[in-house]
PLY file of the C-alpha trace (Angstrom):
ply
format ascii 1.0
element vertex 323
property float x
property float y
property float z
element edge 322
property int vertex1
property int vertex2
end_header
6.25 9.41 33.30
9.02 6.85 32.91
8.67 4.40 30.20
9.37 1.74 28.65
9.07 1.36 25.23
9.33 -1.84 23.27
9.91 -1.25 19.11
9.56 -4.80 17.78
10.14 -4.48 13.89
12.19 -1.17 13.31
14.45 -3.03 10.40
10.73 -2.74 8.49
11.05 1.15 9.29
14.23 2.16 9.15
17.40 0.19 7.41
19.89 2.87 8.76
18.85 5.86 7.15
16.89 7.64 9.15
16.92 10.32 12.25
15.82 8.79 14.89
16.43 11.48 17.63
12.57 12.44 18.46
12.29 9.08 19.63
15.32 9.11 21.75
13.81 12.65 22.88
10.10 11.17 24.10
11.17 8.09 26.26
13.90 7.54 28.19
14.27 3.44 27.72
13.72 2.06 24.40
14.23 -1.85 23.42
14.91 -1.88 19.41
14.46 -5.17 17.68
15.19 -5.49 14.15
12.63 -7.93 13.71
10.15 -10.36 15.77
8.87 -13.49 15.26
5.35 -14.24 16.17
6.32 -16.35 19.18
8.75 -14.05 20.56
6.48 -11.17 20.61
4.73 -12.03 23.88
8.15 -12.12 25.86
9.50 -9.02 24.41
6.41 -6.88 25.28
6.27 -8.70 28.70
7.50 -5.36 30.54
6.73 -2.74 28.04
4.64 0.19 28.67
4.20 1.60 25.27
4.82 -0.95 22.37
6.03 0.20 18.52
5.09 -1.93 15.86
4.34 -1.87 12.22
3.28 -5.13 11.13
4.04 -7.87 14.63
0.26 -8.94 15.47
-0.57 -8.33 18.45
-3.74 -10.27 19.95
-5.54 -10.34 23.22
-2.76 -13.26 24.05
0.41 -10.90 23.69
-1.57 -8.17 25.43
-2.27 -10.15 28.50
1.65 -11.10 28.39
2.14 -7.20 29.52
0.59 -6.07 32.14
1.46 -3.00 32.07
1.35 -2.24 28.61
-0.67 1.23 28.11
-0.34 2.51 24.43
0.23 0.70 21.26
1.60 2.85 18.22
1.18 1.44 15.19
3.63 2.39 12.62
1.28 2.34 9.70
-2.17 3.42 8.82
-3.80 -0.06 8.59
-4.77 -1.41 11.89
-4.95 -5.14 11.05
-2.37 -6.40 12.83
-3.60 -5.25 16.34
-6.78 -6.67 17.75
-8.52 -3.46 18.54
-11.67 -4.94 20.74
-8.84 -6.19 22.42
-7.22 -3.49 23.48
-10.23 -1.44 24.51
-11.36 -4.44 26.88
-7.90 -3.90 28.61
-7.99 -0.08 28.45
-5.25 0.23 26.23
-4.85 2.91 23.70
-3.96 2.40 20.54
-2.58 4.84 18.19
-1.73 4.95 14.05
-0.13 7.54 11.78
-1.97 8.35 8.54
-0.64 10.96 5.86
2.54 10.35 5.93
3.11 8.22 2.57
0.66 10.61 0.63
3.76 11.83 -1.96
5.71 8.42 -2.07
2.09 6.63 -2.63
1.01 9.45 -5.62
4.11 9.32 -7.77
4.78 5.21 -7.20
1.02 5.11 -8.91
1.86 8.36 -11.53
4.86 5.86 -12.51
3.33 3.12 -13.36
0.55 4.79 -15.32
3.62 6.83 -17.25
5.29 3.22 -17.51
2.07 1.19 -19.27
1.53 4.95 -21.11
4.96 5.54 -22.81
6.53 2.15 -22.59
9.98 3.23 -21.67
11.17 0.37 -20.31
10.65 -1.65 -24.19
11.88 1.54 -25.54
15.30 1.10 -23.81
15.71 -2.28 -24.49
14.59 -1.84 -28.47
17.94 0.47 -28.67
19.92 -2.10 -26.25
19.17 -4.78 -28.64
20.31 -2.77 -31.97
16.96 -2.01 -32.96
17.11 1.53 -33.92
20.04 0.88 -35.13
18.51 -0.96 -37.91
15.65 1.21 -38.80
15.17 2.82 -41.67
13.78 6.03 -40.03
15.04 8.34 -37.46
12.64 6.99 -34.71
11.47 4.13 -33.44
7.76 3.53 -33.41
6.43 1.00 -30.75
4.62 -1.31 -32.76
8.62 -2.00 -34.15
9.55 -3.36 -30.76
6.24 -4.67 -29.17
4.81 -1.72 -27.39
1.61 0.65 -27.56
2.91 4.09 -26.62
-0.38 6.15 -25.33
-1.39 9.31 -23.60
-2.65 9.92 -20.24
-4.63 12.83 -21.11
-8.42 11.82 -22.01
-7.84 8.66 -20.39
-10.58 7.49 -17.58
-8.93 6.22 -14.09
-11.30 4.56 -11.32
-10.69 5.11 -8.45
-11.63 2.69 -5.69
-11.10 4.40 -2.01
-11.21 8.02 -1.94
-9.86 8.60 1.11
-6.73 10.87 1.18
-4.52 8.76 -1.03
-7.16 8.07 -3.68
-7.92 11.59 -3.42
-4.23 13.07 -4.02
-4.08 10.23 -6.94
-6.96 11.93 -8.25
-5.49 15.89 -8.46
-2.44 14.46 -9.83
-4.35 12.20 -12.81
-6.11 15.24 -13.66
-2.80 17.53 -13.66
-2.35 14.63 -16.35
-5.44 15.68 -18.43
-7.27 12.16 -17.54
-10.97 11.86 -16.51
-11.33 10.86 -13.05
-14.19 8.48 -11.86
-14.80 7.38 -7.93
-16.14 4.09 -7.44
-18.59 4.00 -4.56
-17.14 2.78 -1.08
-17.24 -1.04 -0.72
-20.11 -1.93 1.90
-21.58 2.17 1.77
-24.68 3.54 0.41
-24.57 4.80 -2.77
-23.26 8.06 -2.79
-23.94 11.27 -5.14
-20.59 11.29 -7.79
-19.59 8.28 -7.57
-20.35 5.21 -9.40
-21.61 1.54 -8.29
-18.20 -0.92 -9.00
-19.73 -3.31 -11.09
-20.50 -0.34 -13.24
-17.53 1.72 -13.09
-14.83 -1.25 -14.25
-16.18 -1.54 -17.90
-15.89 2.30 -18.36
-12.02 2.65 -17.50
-8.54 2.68 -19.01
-6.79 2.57 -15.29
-8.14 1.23 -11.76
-6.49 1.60 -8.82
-7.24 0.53 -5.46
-6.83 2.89 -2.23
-9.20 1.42 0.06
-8.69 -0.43 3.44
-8.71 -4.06 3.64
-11.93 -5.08 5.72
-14.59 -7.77 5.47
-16.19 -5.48 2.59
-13.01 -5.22 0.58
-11.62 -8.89 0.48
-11.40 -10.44 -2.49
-13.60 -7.06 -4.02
-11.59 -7.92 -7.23
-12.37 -11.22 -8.21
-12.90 -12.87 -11.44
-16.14 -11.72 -12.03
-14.71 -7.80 -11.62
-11.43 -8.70 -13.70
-13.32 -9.85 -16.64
-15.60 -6.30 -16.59
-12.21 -4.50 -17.27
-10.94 -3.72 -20.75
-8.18 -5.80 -22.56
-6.69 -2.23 -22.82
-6.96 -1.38 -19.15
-4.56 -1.06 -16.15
-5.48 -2.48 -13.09
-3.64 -0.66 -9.74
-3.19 -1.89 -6.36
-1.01 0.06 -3.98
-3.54 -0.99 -0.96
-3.65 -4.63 0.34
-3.25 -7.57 -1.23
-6.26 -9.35 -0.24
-8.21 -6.63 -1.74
-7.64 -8.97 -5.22
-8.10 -12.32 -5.55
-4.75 -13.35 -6.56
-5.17 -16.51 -8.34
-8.22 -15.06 -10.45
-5.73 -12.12 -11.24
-2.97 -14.61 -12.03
-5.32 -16.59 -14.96
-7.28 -13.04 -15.92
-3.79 -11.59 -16.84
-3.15 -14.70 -19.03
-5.95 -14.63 -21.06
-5.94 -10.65 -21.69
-8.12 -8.95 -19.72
-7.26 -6.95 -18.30
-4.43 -5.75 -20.58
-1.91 -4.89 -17.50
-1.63 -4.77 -14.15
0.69 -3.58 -11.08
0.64 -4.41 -7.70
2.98 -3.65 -4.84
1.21 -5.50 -2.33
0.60 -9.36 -1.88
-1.41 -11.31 0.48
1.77 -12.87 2.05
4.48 -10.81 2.40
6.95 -11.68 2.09
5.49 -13.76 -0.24
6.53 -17.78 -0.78
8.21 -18.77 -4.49
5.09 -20.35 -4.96
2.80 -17.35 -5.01
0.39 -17.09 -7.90
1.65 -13.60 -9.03
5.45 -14.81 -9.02
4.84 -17.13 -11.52
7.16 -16.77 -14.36
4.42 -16.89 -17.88
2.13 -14.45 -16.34
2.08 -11.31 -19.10
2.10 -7.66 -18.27
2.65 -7.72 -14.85
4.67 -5.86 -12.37
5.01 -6.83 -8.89
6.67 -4.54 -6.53
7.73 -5.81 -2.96
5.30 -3.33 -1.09
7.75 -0.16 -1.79
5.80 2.72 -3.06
5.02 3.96 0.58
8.99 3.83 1.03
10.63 7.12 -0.17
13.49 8.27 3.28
11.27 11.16 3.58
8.07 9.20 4.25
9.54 6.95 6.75
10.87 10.14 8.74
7.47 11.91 8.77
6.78 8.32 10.00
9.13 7.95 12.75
8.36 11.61 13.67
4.73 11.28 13.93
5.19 8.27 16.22
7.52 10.33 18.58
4.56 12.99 18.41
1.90 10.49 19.13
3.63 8.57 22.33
3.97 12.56 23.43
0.60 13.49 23.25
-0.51 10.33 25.09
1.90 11.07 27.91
-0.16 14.79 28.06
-3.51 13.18 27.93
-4.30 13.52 24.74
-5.91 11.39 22.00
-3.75 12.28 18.85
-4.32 9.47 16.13
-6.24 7.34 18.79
-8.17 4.47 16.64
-8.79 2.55 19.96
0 1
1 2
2 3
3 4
4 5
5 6
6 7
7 8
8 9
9 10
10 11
11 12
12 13
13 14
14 15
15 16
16 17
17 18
18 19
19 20
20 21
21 22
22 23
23 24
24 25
25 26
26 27
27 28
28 29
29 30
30 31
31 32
32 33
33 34
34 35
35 36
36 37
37 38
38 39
39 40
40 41
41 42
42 43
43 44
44 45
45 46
46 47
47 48
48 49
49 50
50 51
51 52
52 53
53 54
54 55
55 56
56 57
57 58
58 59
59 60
60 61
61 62
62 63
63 64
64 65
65 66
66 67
67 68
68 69
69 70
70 71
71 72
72 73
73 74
74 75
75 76
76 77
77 78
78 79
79 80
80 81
81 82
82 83
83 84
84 85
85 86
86 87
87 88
88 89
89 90
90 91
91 92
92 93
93 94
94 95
95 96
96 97
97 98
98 99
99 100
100 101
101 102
102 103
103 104
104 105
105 106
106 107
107 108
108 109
109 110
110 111
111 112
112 113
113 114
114 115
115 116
116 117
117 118
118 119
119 120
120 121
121 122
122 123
123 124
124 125
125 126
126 127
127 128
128 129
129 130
130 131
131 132
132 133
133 134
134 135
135 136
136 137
137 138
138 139
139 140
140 141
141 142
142 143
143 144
144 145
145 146
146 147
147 148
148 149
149 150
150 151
151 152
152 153
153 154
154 155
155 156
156 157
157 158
158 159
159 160
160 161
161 162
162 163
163 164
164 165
165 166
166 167
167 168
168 169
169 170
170 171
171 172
172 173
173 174
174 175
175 176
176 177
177 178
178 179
179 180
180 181
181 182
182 183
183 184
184 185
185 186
186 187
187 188
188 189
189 190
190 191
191 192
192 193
193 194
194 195
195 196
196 197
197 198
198 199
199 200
200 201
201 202
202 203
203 204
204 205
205 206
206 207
207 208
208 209
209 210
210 211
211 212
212 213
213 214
214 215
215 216
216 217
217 218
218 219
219 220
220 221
221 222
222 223
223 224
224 225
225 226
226 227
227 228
228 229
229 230
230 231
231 232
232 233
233 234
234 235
235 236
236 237
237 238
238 239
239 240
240 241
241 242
242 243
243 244
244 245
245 246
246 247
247 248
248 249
249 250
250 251
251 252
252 253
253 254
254 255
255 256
256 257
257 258
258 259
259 260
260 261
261 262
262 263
263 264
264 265
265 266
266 267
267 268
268 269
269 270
270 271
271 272
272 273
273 274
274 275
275 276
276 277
277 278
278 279
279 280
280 281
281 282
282 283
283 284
284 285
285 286
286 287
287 288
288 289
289 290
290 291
291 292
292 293
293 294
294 295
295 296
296 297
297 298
298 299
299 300
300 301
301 302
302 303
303 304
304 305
305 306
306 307
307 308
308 309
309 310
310 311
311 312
312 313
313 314
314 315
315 316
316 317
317 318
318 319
319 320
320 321
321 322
């Protein structure tokens, strides 16, 4: 089958660095745009038979712009930018690629937990600013420069999503020595092992988030769940943005509780200056710009796994159909 494939955001994929051979290898006309603006997306696709993209939208609007359009591959796990009712009304498959991030995911959230454990980061700058220098003992202690250094092990992380990121998060707390809890699923039944939210926040040192955004899941950690956690706790979220309620996390952080918290994804991204978690007087707060799925090696199982996936749809097959 001859087609014609339209890639609409690879720049978000790939900045150079990868192999991307196996796509060159699956179809024999490819159209690569860097990046794609939402009004440009209907004209690009116009002629496309299979469309690539990670995070363009594409409605019932852009569909009907293609006519021929048969497969959409989403280069991502989450499915939020494609309007999957959609694309089943107009018999079109749609495909993701799950996995692929596990390792990049599991040490980005193993860092920060070492960072808000050993304080490393205040450690390097108490010897940058002469500190040590000064003392009057061979070490350092934190409490001389600000900082609670802490161990991992005997520590309680919740874990909210237990799919198979919160679940590799999990083996690689424990490796740690820490005392895993799983919150149950947003919107499920209560489920044997795990533990109701509202009761799980008060009983942690970390949280972090690994569940989907969906109509259950927005806005799950509000003020009300914020001010459950400890002003010694960690709060984690590697997932979606919308998952937290910015703004409440924004004020919680500046009055203490909880003590800390990471995220590497926002609600806009890229966000405006003006988002509530760029704000400059908001303590103990890291905000990474949606990285820790990012590693080379994750982006290649990526690229590779969308290759494999317009393949199998060319044989009939439904590998990593989700509509």
């Amino acid at each position: 089958m001859s087609s014609r494939v339209v890639i609409l955001d690879l720049g978000s994929i790939d900045p150079g660095d990868l192999d991307l051979s196996a796509l060159d290898r699956v179809c024999n006309h490819w159209t690569r745009f860097d990046t794609t603006a939402a009004e440009q997306t209907a004209a690009r696709i116009a002629a496309a038979d299979v469309v690539v993209s990670n995070k363009v939208v594409i409605g019932a609007a852009e569909m009907d712009a293609a006519p021929g359009l048969r497969l959409i591959c989403i280069a991502a796990t989450g499915s939020n930018n494609v309007d999957l009712e959609a694309a089943r009304a107009r018999n079109i498959a749609v495909t993701n690629v799950t996995g692929y991030a596990t390792p990049a995911v599991v040490q980005h959230v193993l860092a920060i937990m070492l960072h808000w454990a050993t304080g490393l980061w205040q450690q390097h700058q108490a010897v940058r600013s002469g500190d040590w220098c000064r003392s009057p003992h061979f070490c350092l202690l934190g409490p001389a420069y600000g900082a609670r250094v802490r161990e991992l092990a005997g520590r309680r992380l919740g874990i909210v999503g237990f799919g198979e990121l919160g679940q590799a998060v999990a083996r690689a707390a424990e490796a740690f020595g820490m005392q895993v809890r799983v919150a149950d699923r947003p919107g499920a039944p209560h489920q044997a092992g795990r533990v109701p939210l509202q009761a799980l926040l008060p009983q942690v040192d970390v949280l972090s988030l690994h569940c989907p955004l969906t109509a259950d899941t927005w806005h799950l950690i509000g003020a009300r769940e914020l001010a459950l956690l400890s002003p010694e706790s960690l709060l984690i979220n590697t997932a979606r943005g919308g998952i937290v309620d910015e703004q409440a996390l924004a004020d919680a952080l500046r009055a203490g509780r909880p003590g800390a918290a990471a995220v590497d994804t926002l609600s806009v991204e890229p966000p405006p200056p003006d988002h509530p978690l760029l704000a400059a007087d908001i303590p103990n707060l890291l905000v990474t710009p949606h990285a820790a799925w990012s590693s080379q090696e994750a982006r290649q199982r990526l690229v590779d796994e969308i290759a494999a996936n317009i393949t199998a749809f060319r044989h009939g097959e439904g590998r990593n159909r989700i509509g």
